[in-house]
N, C-alpha and C positions, 0 to 999 in steps of 0.2 A: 251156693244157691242165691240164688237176686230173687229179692219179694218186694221189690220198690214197688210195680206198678201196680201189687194190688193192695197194698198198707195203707195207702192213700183212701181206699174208701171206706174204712173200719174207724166205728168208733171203738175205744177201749177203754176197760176200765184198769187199772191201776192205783194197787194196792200200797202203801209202803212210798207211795210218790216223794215222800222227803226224804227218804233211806238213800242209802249208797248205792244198793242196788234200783230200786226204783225212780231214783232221780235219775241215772243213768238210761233207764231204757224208756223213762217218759220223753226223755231228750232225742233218742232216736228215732223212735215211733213220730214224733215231732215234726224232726229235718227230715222223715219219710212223706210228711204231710196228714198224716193222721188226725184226728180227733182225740183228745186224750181225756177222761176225767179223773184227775190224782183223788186218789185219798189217802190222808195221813191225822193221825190224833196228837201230833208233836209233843208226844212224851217226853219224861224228863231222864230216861233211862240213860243217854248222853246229852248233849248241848242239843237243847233247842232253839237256838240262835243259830247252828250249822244247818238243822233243816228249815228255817227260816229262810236261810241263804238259800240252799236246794232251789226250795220252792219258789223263794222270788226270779232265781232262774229260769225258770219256766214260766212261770207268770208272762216273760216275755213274749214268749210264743201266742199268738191271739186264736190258735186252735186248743189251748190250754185252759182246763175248768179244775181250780183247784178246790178241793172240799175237806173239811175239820172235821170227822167224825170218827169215833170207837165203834172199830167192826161189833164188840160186843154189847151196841146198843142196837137191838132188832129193828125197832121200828121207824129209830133214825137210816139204818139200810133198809127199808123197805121203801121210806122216801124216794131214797137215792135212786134205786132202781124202777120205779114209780113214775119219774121225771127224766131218766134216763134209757134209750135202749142199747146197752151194749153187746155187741157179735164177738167181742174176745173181751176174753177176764185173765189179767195174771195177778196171781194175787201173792205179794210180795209183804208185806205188812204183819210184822210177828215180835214176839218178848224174842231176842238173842242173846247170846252168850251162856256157853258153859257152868262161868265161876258164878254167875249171878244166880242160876236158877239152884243154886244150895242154899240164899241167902232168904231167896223172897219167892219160891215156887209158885205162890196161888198168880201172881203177873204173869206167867207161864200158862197156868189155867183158864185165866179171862182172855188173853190174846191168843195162842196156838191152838186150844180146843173149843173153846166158844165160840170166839171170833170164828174161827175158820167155820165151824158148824153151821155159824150164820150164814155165812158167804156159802157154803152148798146149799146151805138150803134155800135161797136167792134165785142162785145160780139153777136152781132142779127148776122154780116157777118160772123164772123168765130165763128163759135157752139159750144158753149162747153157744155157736158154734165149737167152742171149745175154753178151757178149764183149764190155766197153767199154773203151775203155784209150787215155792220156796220151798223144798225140800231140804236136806243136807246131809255133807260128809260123816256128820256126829252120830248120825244111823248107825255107822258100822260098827259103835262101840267100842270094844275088846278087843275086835278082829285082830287077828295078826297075820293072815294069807295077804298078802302081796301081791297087787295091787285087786284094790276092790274093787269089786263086780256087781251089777243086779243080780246077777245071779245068787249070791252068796247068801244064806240068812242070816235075816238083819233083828234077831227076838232078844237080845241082849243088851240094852243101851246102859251105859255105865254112866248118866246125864239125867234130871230131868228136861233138860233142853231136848234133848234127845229122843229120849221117848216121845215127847209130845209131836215131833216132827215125825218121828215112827206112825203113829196115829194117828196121823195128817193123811198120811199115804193111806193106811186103813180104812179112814172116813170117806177117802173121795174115792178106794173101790168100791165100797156100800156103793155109793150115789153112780157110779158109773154102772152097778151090775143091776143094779134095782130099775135105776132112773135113764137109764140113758146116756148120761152127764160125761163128753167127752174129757179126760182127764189126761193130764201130763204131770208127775211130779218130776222136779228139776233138784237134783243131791250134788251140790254148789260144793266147789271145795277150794275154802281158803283165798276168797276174791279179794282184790288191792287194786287200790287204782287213786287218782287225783277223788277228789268230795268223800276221802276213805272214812272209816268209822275210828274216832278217839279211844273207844275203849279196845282195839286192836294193835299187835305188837308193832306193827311200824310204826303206826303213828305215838305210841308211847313211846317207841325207843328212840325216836325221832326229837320228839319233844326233848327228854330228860336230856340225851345227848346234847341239844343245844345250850340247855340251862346246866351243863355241868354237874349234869346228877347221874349216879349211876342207874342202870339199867339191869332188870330183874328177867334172870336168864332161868329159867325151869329146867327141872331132870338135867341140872348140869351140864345145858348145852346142848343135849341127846334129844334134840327132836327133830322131824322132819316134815315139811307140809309143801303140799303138791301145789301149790302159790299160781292164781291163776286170773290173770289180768283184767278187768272190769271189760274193755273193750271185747276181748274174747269172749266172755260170758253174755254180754248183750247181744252179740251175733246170735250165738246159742241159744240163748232166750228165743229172740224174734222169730229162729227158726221153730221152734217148739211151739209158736203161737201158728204158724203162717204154714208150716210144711205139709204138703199132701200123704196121705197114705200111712197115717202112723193107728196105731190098734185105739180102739177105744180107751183104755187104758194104760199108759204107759209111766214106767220110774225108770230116770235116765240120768248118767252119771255127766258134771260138767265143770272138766278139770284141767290141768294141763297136760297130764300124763306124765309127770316130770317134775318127784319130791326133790325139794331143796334145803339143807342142811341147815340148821340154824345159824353156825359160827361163819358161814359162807355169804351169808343173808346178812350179819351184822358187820361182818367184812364189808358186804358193798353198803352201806349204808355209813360205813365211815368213807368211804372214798368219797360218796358223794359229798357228803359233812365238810369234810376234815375236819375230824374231831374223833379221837379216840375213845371206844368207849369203857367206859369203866364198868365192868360185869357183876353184878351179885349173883353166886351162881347158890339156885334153889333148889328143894328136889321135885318132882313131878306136884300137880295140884293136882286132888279129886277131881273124876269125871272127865279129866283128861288122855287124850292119847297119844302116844311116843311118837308117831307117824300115818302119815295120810297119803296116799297114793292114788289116784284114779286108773281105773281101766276105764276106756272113752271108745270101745268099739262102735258101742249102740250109737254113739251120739254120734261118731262118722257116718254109720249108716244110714239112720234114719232124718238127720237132721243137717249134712254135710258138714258138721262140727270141727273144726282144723285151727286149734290156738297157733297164733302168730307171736304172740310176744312176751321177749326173755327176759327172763326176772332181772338180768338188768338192765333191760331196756324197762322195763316196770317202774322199777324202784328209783331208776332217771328221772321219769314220767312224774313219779308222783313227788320228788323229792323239788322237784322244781314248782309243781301246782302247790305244799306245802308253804315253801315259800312265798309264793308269791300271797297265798291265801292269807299269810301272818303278815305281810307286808315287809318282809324281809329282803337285805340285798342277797344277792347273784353269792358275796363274800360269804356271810356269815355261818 
């Protein structure tokens, strides 16, 4: 589906602008011609000199309004929206990771339920035509039916990360059943791409493999995730912002449809190297799952959602923007 000619006349707001994901789709909304206003609090949860970088990327863009604020300061969003009128919100901007939220939950608390709670409730006073926002794979928890479906329930999260995103989806039915508030939740599984995030396994096993360190392989190898290309998922996204005819409500899966093995994953990531990797093999971490699968029917249907590219055209992709990002040769 092509939404060029009418992107161009939306402003938008965007959430998470210095993230992997929301640097990515600020940047296409962008080259659509849009209007864009980022928000990101450039935490210190990984390298804030990467979102730095993000952001000064965008910065180029002269349709681009970048802004420094913590969704879970009210009043500082109330500004924003105050001085701003935006017709589409995706709000991409949340505490991530798994392993983290055993360590430090309440950053969990302030970002994925406050902050969001903020942003509905924005969101309910000044209307935008629709409500997209960061869902995820981590919903499914425990599951173990193959390949996951919206259909399936999702009241088990074995995460606080997870839960919190569980109740993302909760809050914005509230606000959709009470208020109105068109809503799309997007349950992302397993994105990678060039500007990817450090505390994710490519780019850790990326890293160590270059400096000769080994590499910390979980459940002994035994996992599987449904690995799904940044370019793919911004398509997906866009459409989730711009598509006609989707229900007031909607939770929408956005994946490859296509789990890929771990040792097959670390396989191509030494080709691209050459560099063997040295494996510490570990057993599973709390709050994690052995494997992730998408069923991607809904998102064919309502959103004409058709991933294009193969993990190892991916891991190409990103293993060359890696480089170049370190300043590294073509050789090393």
């Amino acid at each position: 589906m092509d939404w060029t000619s009418q992107i161009k006349d939306y402003t938008f707001l965007v959430t998470g602008s210095a993230g992997f994901i929301g640097f990515h789709l600020s940047r296409a909304l962008l080259g659509y011609g849009a209007r864009v206003v980022g928000v990101d609090n450039f935490n210190d949860y990984y390298s804030p000199v990467l979102k730095r970088d993000r952001d000064r990327e965008l910065k180029k863009h002269y349709r681009f309004i970048s802004v420094e604020l913590d969704l879970a300061d009210l009043p500082a969003l109330e500004a924003l929206f105050s001085a701003h009128r935006f017709q589409k919100i995706c709000h991409l901007a949340a505490q991530p990771g798994v392993r983290y939220s055993l360590v430090n939950p309440f950053a969990y608390q302030r970002a994925n339920l406050e902050g969001f709670l903020n942003l509905l409730e924005l969101a309910k006073r000044n209307p935008a035509e629709r409500f997209v926002y960061a869902s995820s794979s981590s919903v499914y928890g425990g599951l173990t039916d193959l390949p996951f479906s919206e259909t399936q329930r999702v009241d088990t999260p074995i995460s606080l990360y997870a839960a919190t995103k569980r109740a993302d989806e909760l809050m914005a039915h509230v606000y959709t059943h009470l208020f109105g508030l068109p809503s799309v939740g997007l349950r992302y599984f397993t994105v990678y791409g060039p500007w990817y995030r450090p505390d994710m396994a490519l780019w850790l096993f990326t890293e160590a493999m270059l400096a000769g360190r080994p590499i910390k392989v979980f459940n002994y190898g035994r996992m599987e995730r449904d690995f799904t290309y940044i370019d793919d998922v911004v398509q997906g996204t866009v459409a989730a912002l711009m598509a006609p005819g989707l229900e007031p409500y909607e939770v929408i899966n956005l994946g490859n449809h296509r789990p890929e093995k771990l040792p097959k994953v670390i396989a191509l990531l030494e080709q691209e190297l050459g560099v063997k990797a040295r494996q510490e093999l570990l057993p599973i971490q709390p709050g994690d799952v052995p494997a992730t699968f998408a069923e991607i029917g809904r998102a064919r249907a309502k959103l004409g959602f058709q991933p294009t590219i193969s993990i190892e055209e991916g891991i190409s992709r990103f293993i060359r923007w890696f480089k170049e990002y370190h300043q590294l040769s073509p050789s090393n």
